[in-house]
C-alpha positions as CSV (number, residue, x, y, z in Angstrom):
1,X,0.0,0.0,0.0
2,X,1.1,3.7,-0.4
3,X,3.1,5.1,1.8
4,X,1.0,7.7,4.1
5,X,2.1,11.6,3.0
6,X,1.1,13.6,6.3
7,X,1.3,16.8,3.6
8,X,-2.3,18.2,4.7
9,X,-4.3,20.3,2.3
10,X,-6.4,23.2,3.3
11,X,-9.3,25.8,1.4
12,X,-12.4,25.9,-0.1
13,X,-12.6,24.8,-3.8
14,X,-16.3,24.9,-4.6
15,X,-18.4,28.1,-5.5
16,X,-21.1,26.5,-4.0
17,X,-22.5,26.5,-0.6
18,X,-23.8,24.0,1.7
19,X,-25.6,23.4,4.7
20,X,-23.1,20.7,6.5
21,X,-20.7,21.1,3.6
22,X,-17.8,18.8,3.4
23,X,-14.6,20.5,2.6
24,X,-13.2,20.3,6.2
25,X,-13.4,16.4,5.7
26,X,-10.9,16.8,2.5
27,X,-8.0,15.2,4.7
28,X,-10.0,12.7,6.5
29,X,-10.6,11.2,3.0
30,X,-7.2,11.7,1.8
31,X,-5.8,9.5,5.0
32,X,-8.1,7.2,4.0
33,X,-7.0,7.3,0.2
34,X,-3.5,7.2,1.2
35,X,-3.9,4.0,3.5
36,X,-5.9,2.0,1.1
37,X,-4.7,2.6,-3.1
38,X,-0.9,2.0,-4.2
39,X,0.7,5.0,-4.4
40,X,1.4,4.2,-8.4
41,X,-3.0,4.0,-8.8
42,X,-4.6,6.4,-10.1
43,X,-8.0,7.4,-7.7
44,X,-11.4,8.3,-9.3
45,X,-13.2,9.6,-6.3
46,X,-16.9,9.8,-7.0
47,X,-19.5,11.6,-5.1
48,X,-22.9,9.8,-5.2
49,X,-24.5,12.7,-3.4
50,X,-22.2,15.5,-4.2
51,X,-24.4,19.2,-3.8
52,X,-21.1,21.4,-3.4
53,X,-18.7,18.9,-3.9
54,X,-16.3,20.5,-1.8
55,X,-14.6,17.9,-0.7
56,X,-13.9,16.3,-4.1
57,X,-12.6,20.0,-5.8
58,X,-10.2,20.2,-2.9
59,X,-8.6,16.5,-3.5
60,X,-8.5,17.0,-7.3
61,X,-7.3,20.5,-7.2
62,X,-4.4,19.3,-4.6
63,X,-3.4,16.5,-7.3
64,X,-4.3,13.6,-4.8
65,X,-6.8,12.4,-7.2
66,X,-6.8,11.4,-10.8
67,X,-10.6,12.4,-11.1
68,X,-13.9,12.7,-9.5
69,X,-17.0,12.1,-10.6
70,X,-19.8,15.0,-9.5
71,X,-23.4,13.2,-9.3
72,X,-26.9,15.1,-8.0
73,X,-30.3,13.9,-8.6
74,X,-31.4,17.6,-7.9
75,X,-31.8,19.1,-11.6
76,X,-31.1,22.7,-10.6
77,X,-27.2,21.4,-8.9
78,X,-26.8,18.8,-11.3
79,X,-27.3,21.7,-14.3
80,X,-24.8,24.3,-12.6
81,X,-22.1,21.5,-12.8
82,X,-22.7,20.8,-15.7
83,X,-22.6,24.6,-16.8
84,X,-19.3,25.0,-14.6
85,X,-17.2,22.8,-15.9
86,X,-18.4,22.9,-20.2
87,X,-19.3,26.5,-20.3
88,X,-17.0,28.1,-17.5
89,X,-16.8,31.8,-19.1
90,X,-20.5,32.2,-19.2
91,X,-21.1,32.1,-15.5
92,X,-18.0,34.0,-14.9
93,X,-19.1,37.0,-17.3
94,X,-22.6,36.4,-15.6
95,X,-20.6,37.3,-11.9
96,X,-19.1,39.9,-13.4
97,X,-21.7,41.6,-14.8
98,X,-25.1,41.0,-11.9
99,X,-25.5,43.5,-9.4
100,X,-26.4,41.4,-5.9
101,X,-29.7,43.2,-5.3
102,X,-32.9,41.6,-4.0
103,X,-34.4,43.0,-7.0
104,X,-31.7,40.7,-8.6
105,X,-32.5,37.8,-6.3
106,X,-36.4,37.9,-7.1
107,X,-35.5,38.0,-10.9
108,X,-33.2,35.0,-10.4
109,X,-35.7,33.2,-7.9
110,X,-38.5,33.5,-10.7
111,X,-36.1,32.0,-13.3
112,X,-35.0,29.0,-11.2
113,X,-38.4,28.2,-10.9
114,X,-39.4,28.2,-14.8
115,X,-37.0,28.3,-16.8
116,X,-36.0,25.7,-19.1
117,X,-32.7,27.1,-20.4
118,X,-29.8,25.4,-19.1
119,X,-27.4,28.3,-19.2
120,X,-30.0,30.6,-17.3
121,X,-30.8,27.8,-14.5
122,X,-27.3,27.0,-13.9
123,X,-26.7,31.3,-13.3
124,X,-29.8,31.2,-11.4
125,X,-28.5,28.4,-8.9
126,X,-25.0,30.0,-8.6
127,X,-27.0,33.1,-7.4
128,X,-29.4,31.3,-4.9
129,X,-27.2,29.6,-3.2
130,X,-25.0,32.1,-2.9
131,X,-27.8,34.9,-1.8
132,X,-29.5,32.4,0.6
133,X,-29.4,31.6,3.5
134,X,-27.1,28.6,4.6
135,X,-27.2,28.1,0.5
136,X,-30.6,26.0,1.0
137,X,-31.9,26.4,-2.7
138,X,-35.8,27.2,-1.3
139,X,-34.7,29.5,1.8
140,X,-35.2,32.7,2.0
141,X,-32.8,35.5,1.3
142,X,-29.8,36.8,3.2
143,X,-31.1,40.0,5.7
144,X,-34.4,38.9,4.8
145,X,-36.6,40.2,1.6
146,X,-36.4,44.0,3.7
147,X,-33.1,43.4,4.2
148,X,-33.2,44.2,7.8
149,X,-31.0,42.0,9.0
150,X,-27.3,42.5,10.4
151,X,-26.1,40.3,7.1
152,X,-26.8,41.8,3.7
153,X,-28.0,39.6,0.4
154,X,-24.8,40.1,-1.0
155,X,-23.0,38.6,1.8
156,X,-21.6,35.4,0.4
157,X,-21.6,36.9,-2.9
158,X,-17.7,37.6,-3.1
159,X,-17.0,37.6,-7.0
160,X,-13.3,37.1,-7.2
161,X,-13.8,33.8,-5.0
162,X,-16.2,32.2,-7.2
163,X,-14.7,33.2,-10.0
164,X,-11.4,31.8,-8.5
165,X,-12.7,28.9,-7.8
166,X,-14.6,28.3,-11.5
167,X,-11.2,29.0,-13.2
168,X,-9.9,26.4,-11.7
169,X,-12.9,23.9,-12.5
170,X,-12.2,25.4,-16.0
171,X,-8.4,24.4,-15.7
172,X,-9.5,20.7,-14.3
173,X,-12.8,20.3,-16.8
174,X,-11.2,17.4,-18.5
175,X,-10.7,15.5,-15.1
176,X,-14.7,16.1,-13.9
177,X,-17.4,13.8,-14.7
178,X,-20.9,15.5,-14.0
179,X,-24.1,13.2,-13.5
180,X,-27.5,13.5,-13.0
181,X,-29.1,10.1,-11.5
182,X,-29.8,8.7,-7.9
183,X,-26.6,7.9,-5.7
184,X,-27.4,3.9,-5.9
185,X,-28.1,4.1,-9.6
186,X,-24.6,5.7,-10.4
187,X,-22.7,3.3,-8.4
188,X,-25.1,0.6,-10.4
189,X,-23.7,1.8,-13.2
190,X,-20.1,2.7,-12.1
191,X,-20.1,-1.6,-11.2
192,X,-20.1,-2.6,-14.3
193,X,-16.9,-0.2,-15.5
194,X,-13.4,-2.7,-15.8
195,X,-11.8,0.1,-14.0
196,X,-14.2,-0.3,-11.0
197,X,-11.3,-0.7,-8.5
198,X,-9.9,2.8,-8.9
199,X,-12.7,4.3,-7.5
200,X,-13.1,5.9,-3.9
201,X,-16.7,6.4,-3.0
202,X,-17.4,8.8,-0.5
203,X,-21.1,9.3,0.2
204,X,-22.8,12.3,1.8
205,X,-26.4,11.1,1.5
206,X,-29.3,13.6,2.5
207,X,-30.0,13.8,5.9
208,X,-31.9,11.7,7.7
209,X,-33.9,14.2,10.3
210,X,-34.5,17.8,8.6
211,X,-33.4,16.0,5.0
212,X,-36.9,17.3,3.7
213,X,-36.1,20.7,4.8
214,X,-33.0,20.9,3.1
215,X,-32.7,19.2,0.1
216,X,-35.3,19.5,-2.6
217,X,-34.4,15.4,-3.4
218,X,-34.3,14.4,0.1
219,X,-34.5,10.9,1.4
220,X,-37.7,8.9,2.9
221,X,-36.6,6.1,5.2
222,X,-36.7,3.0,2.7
223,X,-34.4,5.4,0.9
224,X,-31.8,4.8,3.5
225,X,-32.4,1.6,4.4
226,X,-32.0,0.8,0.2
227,X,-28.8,2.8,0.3
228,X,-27.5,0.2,3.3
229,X,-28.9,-2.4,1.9
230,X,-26.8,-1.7,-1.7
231,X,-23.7,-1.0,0.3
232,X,-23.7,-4.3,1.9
233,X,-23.8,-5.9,-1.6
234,X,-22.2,-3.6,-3.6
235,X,-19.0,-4.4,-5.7
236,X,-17.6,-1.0,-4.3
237,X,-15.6,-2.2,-1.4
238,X,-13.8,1.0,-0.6
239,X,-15.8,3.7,0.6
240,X,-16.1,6.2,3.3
241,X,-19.6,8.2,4.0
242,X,-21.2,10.9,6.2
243,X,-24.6,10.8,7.7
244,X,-26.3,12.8,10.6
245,X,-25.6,11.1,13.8
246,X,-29.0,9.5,15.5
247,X,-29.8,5.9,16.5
248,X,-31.3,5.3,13.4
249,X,-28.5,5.7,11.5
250,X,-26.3,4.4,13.5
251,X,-27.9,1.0,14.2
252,X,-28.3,0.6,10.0
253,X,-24.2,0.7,10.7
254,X,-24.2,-1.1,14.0
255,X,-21.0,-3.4,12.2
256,X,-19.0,-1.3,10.5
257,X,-16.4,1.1,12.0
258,X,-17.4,5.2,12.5
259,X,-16.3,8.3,14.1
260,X,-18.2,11.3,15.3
261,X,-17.5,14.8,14.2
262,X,-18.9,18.0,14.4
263,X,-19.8,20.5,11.8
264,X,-21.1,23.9,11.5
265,X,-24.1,24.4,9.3
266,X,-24.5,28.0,9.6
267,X,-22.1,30.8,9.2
268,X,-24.8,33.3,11.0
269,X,-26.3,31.4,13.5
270,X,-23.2,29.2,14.3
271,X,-25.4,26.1,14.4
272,X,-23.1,22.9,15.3
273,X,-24.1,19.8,14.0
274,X,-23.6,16.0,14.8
275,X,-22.7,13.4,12.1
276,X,-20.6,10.3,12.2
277,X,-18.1,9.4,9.5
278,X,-19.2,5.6,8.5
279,X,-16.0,3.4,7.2
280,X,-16.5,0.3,4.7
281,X,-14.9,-2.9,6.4
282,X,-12.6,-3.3,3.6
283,X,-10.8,0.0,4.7
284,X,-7.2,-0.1,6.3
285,X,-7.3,1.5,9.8
């Protein structure tokens, strides 16, 4: 197996926001990359549930993976991926040129909800998620729609991040696979590849309490217990995923190895969360 590089990697690679986001786990799934691929393999890492896909920019943009692979059932997230990484200097010329306004926000809110244009939805995503609060796609804006609030709509907005960020999606387009399917239906399909044993799944499923509140393709409870029940079968042995941290949960997983954690889901509020990191067997400790 590789020898373990304790070279840590640090920042935040995606444009997007998201409640929970993953970026801070970057190194946790590197360690676990490090442990358990030969040092000569080159690592797809796929994200069945991706939303921001922090995590997976910050790996591929350190050069610790060959590749990832960006999946989200949500069309909306799914479309802005696909927008980033094929038609980069569209979104960037959009940032450049849209003032953050809440007049702006209610023109962008009406077209994410009927528009059928893919450019238009992708801008329109970019600029909810960055205007909203916590980034949740069917909250409410930053400072409120009086904008009486301590935090203004154009908080989060920064435009030299994002476009930061997208130049360097541009400069890594040929290394990021976008998809639009359920998480167990990708890694159905992902089986049958030859090169299935490069892969490194990590799975950040929707939640299972508040999932409804927060993701406009959340999770019922056969949902999760399909997604265990795939996992136990699945060809993928190698795989690392995240999940909110109740008894539910954690008695789908009462075998396999996990780790709590805490995260912080809002910037404003400071809200902590509890979620446990859930290990496949197969992984080296």
């Amino acid at each position: 197996m590789q020898k373990i590089n304790r070279e840590k990697i640090s920042g935040f690679s995606s444009p997007l926001r998201y409640p929970g986001g993953k970026t801070r786990l970057a190194n946790k799934l590197l360690e676990a990359i490090e442990k358990n691929f030969d040092q000569k393999e080159k690592v797809i890492l796929v994200e069945p549930y991706a939303g921001g896909a922090g995590a997976s920019l910050t790996l591929l943009f350190a050069g610790k993976v060959e590749k990832i692979v960006i999946n989200d059932l949500d069309r909306a997230i799914f479309t802005f991926w696909k927008i980033a990484v094929s038609d980069t200097n569209y979104l960037i010329n959009k940032i450049r040129r849209t003032e953050v306004t809440i007049k702006e926000w209610k023109k962008q809110k009406a077209i994410y909800i009927s528009t059928k244009n893919e450019r238009k939805l992708a801008f329109a995503t970019l600029f909810l998620n960055r205007t909203n609060r916590s980034g949740i796609m069917n909250g409410g804006p930053i400072g409120g729609i009086d904008q009486s609030g301590a935090w203004k709509v154009n908080a989060r907005f920064t435009k030299k991040t994002i476009i930061d960020r997208l130049e360097k999606i541009k400069e890594s387009r040929n290394k990021i696979d976008v998809c639009n399917l359920d998480g167990i239906e990708l890694l159905k399909k992902l089986e049958e590849r030859k090169n299935r044993k490069q892969y490194f799944i990590f799975l950040d499923p929707p939640y299972f309490q508040k999932g409804q509140s927060l993701y406009l393709n959340h999770y019922n409870k056969k949902d999760h217990e399909n997604l265990s029940e795939f996992l136990e079968k699945s060809a993928f042995k190698k795989w690392v995923m995240t999940y909110d941290n109740v008894p539910y949960i954690k008695n789908l997983y009462a075998t396999m190895r996990t780790r709590g954690f805490a995260i912080q889901h809002n910037a404003y509020e400071s809200k902590i969360g509890r979620e446990v990191m859930i290990f496949s067997d197969a992984l080296a400790k």
